[in-house]
N, C-alpha and C positions, 0 to 999 in steps of 0.2 A: 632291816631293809626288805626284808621278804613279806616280812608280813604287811610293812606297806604298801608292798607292789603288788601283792594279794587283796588288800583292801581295795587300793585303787583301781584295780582291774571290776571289780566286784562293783564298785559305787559307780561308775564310769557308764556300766549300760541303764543302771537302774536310774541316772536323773536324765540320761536322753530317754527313757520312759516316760517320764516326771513329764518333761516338758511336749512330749510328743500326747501325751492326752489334751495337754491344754491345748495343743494345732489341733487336734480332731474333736473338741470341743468346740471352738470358733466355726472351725469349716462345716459341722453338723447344723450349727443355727442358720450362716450363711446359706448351705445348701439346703434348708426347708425351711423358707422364712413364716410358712403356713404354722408353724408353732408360735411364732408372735412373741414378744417381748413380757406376753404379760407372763407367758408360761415358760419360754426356757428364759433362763436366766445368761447371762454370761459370766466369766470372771468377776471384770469389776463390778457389776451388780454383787455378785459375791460379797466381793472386797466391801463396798459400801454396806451391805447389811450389817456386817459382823466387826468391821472400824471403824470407817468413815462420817457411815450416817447420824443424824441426831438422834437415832432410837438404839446405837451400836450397841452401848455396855448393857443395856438389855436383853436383848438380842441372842448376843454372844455369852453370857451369863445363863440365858435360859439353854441356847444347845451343848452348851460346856458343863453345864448340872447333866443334862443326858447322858452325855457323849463318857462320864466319869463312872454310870452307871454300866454302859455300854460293855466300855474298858472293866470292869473288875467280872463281869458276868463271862467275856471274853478271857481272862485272865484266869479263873476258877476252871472254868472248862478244859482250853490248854493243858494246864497243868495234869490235870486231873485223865484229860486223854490220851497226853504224850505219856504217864507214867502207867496207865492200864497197857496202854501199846507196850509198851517196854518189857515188862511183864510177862505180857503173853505171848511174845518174838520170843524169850527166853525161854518159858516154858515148849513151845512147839517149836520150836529148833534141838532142844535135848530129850525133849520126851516126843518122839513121832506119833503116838499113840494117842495122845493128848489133842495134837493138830489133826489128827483122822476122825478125831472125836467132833471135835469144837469149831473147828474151820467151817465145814459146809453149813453150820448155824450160822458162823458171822459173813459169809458171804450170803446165803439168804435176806439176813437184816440186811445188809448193804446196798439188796438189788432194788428194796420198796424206798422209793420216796420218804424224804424224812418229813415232809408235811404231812404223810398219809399216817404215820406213825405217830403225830405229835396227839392228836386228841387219846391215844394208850399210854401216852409219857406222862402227858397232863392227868388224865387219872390218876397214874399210877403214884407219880411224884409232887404232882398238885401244882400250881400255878405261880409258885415263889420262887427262891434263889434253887431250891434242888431242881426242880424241871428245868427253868432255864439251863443250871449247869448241865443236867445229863444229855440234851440237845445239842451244847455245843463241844462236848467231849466227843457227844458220836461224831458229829461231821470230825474232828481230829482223830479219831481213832482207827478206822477202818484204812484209810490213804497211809499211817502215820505205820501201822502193823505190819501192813504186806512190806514197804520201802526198809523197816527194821530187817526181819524177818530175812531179806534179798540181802542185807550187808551183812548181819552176821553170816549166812549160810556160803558167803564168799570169801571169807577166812580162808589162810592158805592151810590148807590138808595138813601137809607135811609139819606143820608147829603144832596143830590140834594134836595130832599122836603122837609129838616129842613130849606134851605135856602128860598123852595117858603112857607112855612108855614109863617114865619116871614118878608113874605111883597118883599122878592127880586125878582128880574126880571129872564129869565132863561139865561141873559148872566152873571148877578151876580153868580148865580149858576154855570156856568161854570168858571167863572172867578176864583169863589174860591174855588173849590170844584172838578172839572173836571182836570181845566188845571194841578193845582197840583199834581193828582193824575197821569196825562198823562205823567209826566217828564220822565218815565222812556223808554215811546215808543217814543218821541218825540227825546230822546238823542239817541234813537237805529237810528230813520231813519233818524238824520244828518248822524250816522257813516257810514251808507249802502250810502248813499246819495254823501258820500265825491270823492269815488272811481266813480260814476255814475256820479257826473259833469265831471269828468276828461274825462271818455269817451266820454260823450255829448262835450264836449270843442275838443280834438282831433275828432273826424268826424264833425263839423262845421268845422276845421283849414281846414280839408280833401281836402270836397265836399264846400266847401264856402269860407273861407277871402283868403286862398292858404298863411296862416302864422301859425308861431307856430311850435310844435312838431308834430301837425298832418298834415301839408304839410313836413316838415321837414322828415318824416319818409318816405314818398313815394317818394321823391324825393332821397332819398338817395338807394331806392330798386332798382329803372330805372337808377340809375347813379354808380351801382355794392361797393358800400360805406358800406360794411359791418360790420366794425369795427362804426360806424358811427350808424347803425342804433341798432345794439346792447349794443353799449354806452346808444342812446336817449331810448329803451326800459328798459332796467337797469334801468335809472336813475328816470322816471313814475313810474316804480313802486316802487321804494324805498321813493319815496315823495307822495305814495299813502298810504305805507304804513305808514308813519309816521303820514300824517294828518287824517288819522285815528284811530291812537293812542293818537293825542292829541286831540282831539276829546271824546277819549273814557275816557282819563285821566282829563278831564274838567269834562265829564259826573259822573264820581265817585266820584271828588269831592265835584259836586252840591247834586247829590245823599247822599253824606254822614252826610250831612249839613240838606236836607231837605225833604229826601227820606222818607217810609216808615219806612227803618232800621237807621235812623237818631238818632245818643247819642248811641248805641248798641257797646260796645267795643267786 
């Protein structure tokens, strides 16, 4: 029962979200009808390109081959940033020397625009699956390191030196006494992190492989495809929103399991 009271508190604000974009959706066309029909679209415009209409299974076959490409470039990165972050939260939480070294490198990268970086990436890593991933690892990495970083260093004191009183090492002590206690920032900066590969993965598609939803979307701007690009918009963020719901709904129910309020009905 906790953990469904957990989940439901957690889904609860997130589809009056859902639903509160589709009201600010309607009332943006209504309040500037100077965008015209031909260019914003509305929902069911949506709806009819991608079901309804006679061109649908087309349509939605061609943004659904994108949108697949999108998703694993997104997925590659993720992975790939949350566990660099991980990594390096543990490394400069037990070696300070490490984080005096390396930190004010990664907040420098941080401060420059990741567009202004991309044509050093695209050298570097070339225009295929590796650039795109290293694009959208950055954007997950840097948010994903500092929010680690702040949960392990919140570990309560008093259990850290019960584990080096009794002979362990200080990654035993993180191991069992940090990392645990971290779960709850750790599951916060997948969810922040989930939406941030996404974007990291669309502007590599952009400015790099020229595949995906994020060539897919510029290409459809230059070639007047409007019904097209606010299908492939729609459809991003409804799969941004979900994998951050289940995201969040894995998170509560590791949390309820092992969390501080863990047994608590």
């Amino acid at each position: 029962m906790n953990a469904l009271r957990r989940i439901g508190k957690f889904l609860l604000p997130l589809v009056i979200s859902v639903i509160l974009m589709g009201v600010i959706w309607y009332v943006f066309l209504k309040a500037f009808p100077q965008v015209g029909p031909r260019v914003g679209k509305t929902p069911v415009d949506v709806w009819r390109y991608l079901v309804t209409g006679p061109s649908a299974g087309t349509a939605r076959q061609a943004v659904l081959a994108d949108l697949r490409i999108t998703l694993h470039d997104a997925a590659l990165g993720f992975t790939v940033g949350m566990l660099v972050a991980l990594v390096l939260a543990a490394l400069f939480v037990t070696m300070p020397a490490v984080e005096r070294s390396f930190m004010p490198v990664a907040l420098l990268l941080r401060s420059v625009p990741l567009v202004a970086l991309t044509p050093i990436i695209v050298l570097i890593c070339g225009r295929g699956q590796v650039g795109v991933t290293t694009m959208a690892a950055i954007v997950v990495l840097f948010p994903a390191l500092v929010m680690i970083m702040t949960g392990l260093r919140g570990a309560p004191k008093q259990a850290m030196e019960l584990v080096t009183v009794y002979g362990g090492s200080r990654w035993a002590a993180l191991r069992m006494v940090a990392v645990p206690a971290a779960l709850p920032t750790v599951f916060a900066a997948a969810r922040v992190s989930v939406p941030g590969a996404l974007i990291g993965a669309l502007l590599g598609e952009w400015l790099g492989s020229g595949k995906g939803l994020g060539s897919s979307l510029i290409r459809a701007i230059a070639s007047f495809q409007y019904n097209k690009l606010w299908a492939s918009i729609v459809l991003v963020t409804l799969v941004s929103v979900v994998l951050y719901a289940i995201v969040g709904v894995f998170e509560n129910l590791v949390l309820a399991r092992f969390g501080p309020d863990a047994g608590r009905s």
